[in-house]
C-alpha positions as CSV (number, residue, x, y, z in Angstrom):
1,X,-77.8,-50.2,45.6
2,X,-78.8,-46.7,46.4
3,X,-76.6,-45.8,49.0
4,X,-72.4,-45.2,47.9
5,X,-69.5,-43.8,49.0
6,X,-67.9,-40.9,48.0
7,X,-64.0,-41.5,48.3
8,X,-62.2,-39.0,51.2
9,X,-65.7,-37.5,51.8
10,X,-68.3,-39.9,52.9
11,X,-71.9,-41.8,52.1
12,X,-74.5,-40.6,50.3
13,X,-77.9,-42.1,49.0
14,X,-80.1,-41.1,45.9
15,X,-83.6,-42.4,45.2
16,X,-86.2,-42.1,42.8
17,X,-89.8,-40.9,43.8
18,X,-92.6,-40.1,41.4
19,X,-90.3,-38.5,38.4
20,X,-88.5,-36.8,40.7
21,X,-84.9,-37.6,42.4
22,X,-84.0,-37.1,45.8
23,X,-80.9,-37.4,47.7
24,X,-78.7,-36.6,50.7
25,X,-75.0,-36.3,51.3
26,X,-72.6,-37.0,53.6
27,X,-72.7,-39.7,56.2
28,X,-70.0,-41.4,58.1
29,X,-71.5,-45.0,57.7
30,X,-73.5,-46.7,55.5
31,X,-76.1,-48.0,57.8
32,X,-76.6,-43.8,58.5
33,X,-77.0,-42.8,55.1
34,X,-79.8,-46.5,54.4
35,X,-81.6,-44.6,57.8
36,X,-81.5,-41.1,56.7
37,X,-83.1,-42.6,53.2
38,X,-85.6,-45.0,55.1
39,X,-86.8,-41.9,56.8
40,X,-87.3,-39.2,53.8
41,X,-89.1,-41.9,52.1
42,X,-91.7,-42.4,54.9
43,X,-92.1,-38.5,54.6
44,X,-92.4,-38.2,51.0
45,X,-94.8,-41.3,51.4
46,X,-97.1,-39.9,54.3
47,X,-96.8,-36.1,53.6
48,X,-98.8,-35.8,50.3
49,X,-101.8,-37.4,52.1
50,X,-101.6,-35.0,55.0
51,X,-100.8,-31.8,53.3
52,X,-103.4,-32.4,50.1
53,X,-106.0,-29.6,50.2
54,X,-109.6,-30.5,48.7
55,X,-111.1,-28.4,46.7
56,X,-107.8,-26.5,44.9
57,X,-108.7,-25.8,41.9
58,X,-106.6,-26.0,39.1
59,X,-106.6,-22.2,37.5
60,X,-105.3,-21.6,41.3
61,X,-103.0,-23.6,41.4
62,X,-101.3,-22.6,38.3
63,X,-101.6,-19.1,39.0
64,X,-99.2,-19.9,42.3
65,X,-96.9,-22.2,39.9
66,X,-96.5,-19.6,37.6
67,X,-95.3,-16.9,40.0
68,X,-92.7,-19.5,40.6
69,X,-91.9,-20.0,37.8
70,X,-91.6,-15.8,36.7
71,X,-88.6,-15.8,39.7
72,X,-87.3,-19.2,38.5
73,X,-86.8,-19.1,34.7
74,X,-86.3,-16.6,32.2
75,X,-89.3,-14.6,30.2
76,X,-89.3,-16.6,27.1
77,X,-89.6,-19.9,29.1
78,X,-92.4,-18.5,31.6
79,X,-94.6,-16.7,28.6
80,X,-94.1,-20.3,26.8
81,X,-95.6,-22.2,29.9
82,X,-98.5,-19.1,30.0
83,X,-99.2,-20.2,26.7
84,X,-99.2,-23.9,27.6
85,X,-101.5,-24.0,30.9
86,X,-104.2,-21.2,28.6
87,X,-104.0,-23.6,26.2
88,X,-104.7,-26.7,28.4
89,X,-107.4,-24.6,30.5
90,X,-109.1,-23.9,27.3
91,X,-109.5,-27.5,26.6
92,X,-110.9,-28.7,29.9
93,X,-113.8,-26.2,29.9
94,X,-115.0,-24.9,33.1
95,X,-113.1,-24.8,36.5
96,X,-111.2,-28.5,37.6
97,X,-110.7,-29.5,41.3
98,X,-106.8,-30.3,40.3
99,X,-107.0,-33.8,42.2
100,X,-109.7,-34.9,39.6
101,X,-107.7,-34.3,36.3
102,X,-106.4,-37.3,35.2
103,X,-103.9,-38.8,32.4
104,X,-106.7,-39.3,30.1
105,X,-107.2,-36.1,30.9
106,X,-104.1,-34.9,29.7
107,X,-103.5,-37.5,27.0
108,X,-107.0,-35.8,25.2
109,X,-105.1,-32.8,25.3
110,X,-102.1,-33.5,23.8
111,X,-104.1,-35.4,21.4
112,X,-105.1,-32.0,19.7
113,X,-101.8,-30.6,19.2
114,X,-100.3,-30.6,15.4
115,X,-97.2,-33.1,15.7
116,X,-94.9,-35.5,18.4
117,X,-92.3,-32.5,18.8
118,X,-95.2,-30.3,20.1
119,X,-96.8,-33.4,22.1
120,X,-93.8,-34.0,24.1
121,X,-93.0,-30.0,24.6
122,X,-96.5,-29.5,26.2
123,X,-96.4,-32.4,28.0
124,X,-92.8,-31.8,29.9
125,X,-94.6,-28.4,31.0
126,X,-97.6,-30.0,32.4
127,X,-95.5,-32.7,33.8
128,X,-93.6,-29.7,35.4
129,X,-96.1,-27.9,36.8
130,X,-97.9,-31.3,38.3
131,X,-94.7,-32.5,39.7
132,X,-94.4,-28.9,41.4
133,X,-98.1,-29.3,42.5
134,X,-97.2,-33.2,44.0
135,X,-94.1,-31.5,46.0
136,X,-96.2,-28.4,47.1
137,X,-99.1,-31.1,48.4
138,X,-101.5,-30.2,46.1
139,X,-101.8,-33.7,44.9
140,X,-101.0,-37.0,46.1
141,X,-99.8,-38.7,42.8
142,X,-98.5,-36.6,39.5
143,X,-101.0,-37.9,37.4
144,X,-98.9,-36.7,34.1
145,X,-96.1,-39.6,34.5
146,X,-98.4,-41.8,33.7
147,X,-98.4,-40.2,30.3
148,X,-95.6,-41.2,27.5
149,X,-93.7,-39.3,25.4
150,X,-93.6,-39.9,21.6
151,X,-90.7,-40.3,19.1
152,X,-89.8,-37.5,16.9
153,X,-87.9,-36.9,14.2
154,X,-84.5,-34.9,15.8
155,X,-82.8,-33.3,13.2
156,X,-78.6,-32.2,12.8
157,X,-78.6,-28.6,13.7
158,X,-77.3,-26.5,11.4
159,X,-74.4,-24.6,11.5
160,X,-72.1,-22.3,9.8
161,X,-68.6,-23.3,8.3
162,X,-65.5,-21.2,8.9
163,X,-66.4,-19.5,5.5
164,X,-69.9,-19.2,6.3
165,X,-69.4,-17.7,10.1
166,X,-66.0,-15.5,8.3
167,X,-68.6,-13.8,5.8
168,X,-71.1,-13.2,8.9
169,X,-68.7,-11.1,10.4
170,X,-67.4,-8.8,7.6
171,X,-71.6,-8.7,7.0
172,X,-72.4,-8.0,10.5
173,X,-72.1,-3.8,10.4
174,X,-72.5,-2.5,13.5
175,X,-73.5,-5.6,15.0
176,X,-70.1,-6.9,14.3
177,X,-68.4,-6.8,17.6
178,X,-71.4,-8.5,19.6
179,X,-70.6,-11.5,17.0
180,X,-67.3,-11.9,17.5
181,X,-67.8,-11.4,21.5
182,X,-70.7,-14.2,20.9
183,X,-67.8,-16.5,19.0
184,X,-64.4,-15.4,21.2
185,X,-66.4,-16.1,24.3
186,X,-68.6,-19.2,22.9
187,X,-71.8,-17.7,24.9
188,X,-75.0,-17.5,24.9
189,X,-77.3,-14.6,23.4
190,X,-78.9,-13.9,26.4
191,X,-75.3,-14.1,28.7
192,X,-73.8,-11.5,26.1
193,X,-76.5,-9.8,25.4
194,X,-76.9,-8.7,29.3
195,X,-73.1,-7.9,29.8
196,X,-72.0,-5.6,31.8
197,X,-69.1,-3.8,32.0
198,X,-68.1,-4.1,35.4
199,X,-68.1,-8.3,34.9
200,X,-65.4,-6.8,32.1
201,X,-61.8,-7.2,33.6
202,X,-59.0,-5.7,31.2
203,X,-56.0,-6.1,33.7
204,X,-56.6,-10.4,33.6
205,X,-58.4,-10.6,30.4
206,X,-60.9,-11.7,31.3
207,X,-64.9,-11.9,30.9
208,X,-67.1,-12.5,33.6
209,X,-70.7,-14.0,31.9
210,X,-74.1,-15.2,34.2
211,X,-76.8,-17.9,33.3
212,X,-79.1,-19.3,34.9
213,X,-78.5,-22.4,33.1
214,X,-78.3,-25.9,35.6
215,X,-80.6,-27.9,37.5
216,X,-80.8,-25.4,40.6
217,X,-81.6,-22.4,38.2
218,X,-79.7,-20.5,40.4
219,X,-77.1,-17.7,38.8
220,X,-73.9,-18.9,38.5
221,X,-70.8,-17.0,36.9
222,X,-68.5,-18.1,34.2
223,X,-65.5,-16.5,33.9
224,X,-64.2,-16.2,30.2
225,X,-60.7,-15.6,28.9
226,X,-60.5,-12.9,26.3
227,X,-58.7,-13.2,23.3
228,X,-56.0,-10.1,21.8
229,X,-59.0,-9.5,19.0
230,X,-62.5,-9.3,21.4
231,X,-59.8,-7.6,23.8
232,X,-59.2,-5.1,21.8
233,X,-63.0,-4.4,20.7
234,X,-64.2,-4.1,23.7
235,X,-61.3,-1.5,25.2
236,X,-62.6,0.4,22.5
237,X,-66.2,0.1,23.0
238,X,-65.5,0.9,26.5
239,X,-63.4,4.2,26.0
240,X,-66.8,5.3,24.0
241,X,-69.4,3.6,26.5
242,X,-72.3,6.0,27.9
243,X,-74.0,3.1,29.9
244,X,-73.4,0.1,32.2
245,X,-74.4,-2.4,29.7
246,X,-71.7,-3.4,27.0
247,X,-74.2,-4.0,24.1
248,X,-77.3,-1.8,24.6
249,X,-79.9,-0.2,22.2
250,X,-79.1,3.0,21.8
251,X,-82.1,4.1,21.3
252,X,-83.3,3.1,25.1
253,X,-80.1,2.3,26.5
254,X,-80.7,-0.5,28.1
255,X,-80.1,-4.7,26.5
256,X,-82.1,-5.4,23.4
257,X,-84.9,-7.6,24.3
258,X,-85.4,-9.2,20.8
259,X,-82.6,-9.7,18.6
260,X,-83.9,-11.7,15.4
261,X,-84.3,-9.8,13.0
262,X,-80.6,-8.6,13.0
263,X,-79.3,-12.1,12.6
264,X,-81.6,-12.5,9.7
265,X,-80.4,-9.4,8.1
266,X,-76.8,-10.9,8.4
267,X,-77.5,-14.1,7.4
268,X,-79.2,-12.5,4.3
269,X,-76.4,-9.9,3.8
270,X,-73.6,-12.5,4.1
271,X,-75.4,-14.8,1.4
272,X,-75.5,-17.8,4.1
273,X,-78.4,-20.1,5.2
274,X,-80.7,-18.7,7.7
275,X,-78.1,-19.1,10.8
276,X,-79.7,-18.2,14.7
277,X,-77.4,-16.5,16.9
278,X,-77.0,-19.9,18.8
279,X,-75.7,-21.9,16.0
280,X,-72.4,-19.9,16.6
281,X,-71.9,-21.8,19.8
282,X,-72.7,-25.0,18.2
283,X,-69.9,-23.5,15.2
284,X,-67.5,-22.9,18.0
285,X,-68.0,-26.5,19.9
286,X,-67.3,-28.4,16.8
287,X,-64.4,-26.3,15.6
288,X,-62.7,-26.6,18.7
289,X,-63.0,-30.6,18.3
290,X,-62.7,-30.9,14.5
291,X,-59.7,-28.3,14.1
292,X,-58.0,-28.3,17.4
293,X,-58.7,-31.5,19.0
294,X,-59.9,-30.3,22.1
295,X,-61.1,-32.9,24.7
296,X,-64.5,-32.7,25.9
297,X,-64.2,-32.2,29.2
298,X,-62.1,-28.5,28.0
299,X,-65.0,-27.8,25.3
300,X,-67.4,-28.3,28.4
301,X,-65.5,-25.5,30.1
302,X,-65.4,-22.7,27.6
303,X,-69.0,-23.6,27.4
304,X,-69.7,-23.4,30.8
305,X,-71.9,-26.4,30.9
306,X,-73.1,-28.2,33.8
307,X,-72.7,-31.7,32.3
308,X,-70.5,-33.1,29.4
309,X,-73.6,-34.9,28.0
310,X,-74.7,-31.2,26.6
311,X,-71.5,-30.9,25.3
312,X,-71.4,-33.9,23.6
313,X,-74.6,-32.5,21.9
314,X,-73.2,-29.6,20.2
315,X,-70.1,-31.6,18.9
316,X,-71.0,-32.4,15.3
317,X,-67.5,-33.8,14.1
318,X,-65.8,-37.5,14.6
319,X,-62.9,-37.6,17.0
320,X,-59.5,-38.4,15.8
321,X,-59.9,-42.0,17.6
322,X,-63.1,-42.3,16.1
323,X,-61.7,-42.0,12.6
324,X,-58.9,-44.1,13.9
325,X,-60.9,-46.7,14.8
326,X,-62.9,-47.1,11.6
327,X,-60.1,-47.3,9.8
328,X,-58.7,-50.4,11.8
329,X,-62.7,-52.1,10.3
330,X,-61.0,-53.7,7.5
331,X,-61.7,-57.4,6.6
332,X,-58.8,-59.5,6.0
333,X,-59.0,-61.1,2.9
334,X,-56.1,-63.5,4.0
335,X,-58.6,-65.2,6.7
336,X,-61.4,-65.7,5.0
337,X,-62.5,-69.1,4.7
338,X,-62.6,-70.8,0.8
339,X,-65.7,-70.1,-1.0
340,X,-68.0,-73.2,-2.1
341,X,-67.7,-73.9,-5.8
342,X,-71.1,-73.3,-7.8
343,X,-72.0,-77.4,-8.1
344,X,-71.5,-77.6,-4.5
345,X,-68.2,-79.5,-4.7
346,X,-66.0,-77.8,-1.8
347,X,-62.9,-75.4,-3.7
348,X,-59.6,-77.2,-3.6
């Protein structure tokens, strides 16, 4: 069944269609919304084969996906995916008419990278960028779904523990406050690390942070409650600020634009493990479970992500009913049945 209703609002369908999902919301009646999904399959069907150029070649084509993709998604991802397509370019030799590269193609490729984590990262990007291709009717079929992923080791993240993420801070120096703004606010490098004082509110306390984080890649706010301790930090920084930005260099004035070697030199100063600025979400996520008992759905809040599965992903603690439930796992020696004696003889 791919049609449903949605209660007090209506029918909707959702389909599947060469990777990609597609879907439409609300009708009145169900026999609508089975039409409506009839009819965008016919065009998703019928409009590769009229829309598919011949001749596109495949440099071309990226070149167009990668403007995309410079609007879409953030300068690490895009100069990730310019290193990908070079890289896969490089392989096939010569100019490719895009319509004649195949999974074998693609499989040889990933063939010469070094491991299955590096396999499956190259091949989501090509998968991307053939999938845009197939939408954009550049080809009629995304030949890359015909290619499978490989296991990989996944290993626990580490994180910090409340002594460990305590002596960060009293080692952080001047980098202290964008820590503690990073831990108060549970957010990401790259949402702090472009704050700006007017998303700053000091009459509601509260923080106003922007990612591009979601399946629509669009920017979307997240407001943030400050705490008496960040509260007071940041009144002070902003009684001494000389830009728009919160945390800038001071030396240009404007956001850093690489920040890894100053979590390094607090990791090393604070005598801790070699910590990324990113683990102190994951810290934060699993403190609010472990200590506070915070339900999911409230940890996918102060987060601010899109679905609870991610959240689910940065918990690294058992629930209380977990733990509860384990300990109900006990074999009652009472009901077990009488053991057979050694010569066979049943045990009276």
């Amino acid at each position: 069944m791919t049609c449903w209703k949605v209660v007090g609002r209506g029918w909707r369908y959702q389909f599947r269609h060469q990777g990609k999902r597609y879907g439409h919301a609300f009708y009145q009646t169900k026999g609508e919304a089975r039409a409506a999904e009839a009819e965008h399959k016919k065009r998703l069907k019928v409009g590769p084969a009229i829309l598919t150029p011949t001749g596109t070649g495949c440099r071309e084509a990226m070149n167009e996906y990668l403007d995309f993709c410079k609007r879409r998604f953030s300068e690490k991802n895009y100069k990730e995916k310019v290193f990908i397509f070079r890289s896969f370019l490089s392989h096939l030799g010569g100019e490719w008419e895009i319509r004649k590269i195949t999974a074998r193609d693609i499989i040889a490729y990933l063939g010469t990278r070094p491991g299955n984590a590096n396999w499956n990262k190259h091949r989501k990007s090509l998968c991307a960028y053939f999938q845009w291709c197939f939408k954009h009717g550049f080809l009629a079929v995304n030949p890359c779904l015909y290619v499978d992923s490989m296991p990989e080791d996944r290993k626990q993240k580490s994180i910090p523990t409340q002594e460990e993420m305590l002596r960060m801070l009293l080692a952080a120096g001047k980098q202290r406050v964008f820590l503690l703004a990073l831990y108060s606010l549970a957010g990401r490098l790259g949402e702090v690390n472009n704050l700006r004082w007017q998303d700053v509110n000091f009459e509601k306390r509260q923080v106003t942070l922007w990612t591009r984080k979601g399946r629509t890649g669009e920017w979307r706010p997240q407001v943030k409650h400050m705490n008496q301790e960040i509260f007071d930090e940041l009144k002070r920084l902003y009684d001494k600020r000389s830009t728009n930005w919160v945390f800038p260099n001071h030396k240009t004035g404007l956001p850093y634009k690489n920040r890894r070697k100053q979590i390094a030199n607090i990791c090393q100063s604070a005598r801790v493990p070699d910590y990324g600025w990113h683990s102190v979400r994951h810290h934060v996520a699993s403190l609010l479970a472990d200590k506070f008992k915070a339900s999911l759905p409230t940890i996918q809040k102060l987060l601010g992500h899109t679905q609870v599965t991610t959240t689910s992903r940065y918990i690294q603690s058992l629930g209380a009913d977990a733990v509860e439930a384990a300990e109900r796992l006990k074999i009652d020696q009472s009901t077990q049945p009488m053991h057979t004696q050694k010569n066979g003889n049943e045990a009276k």
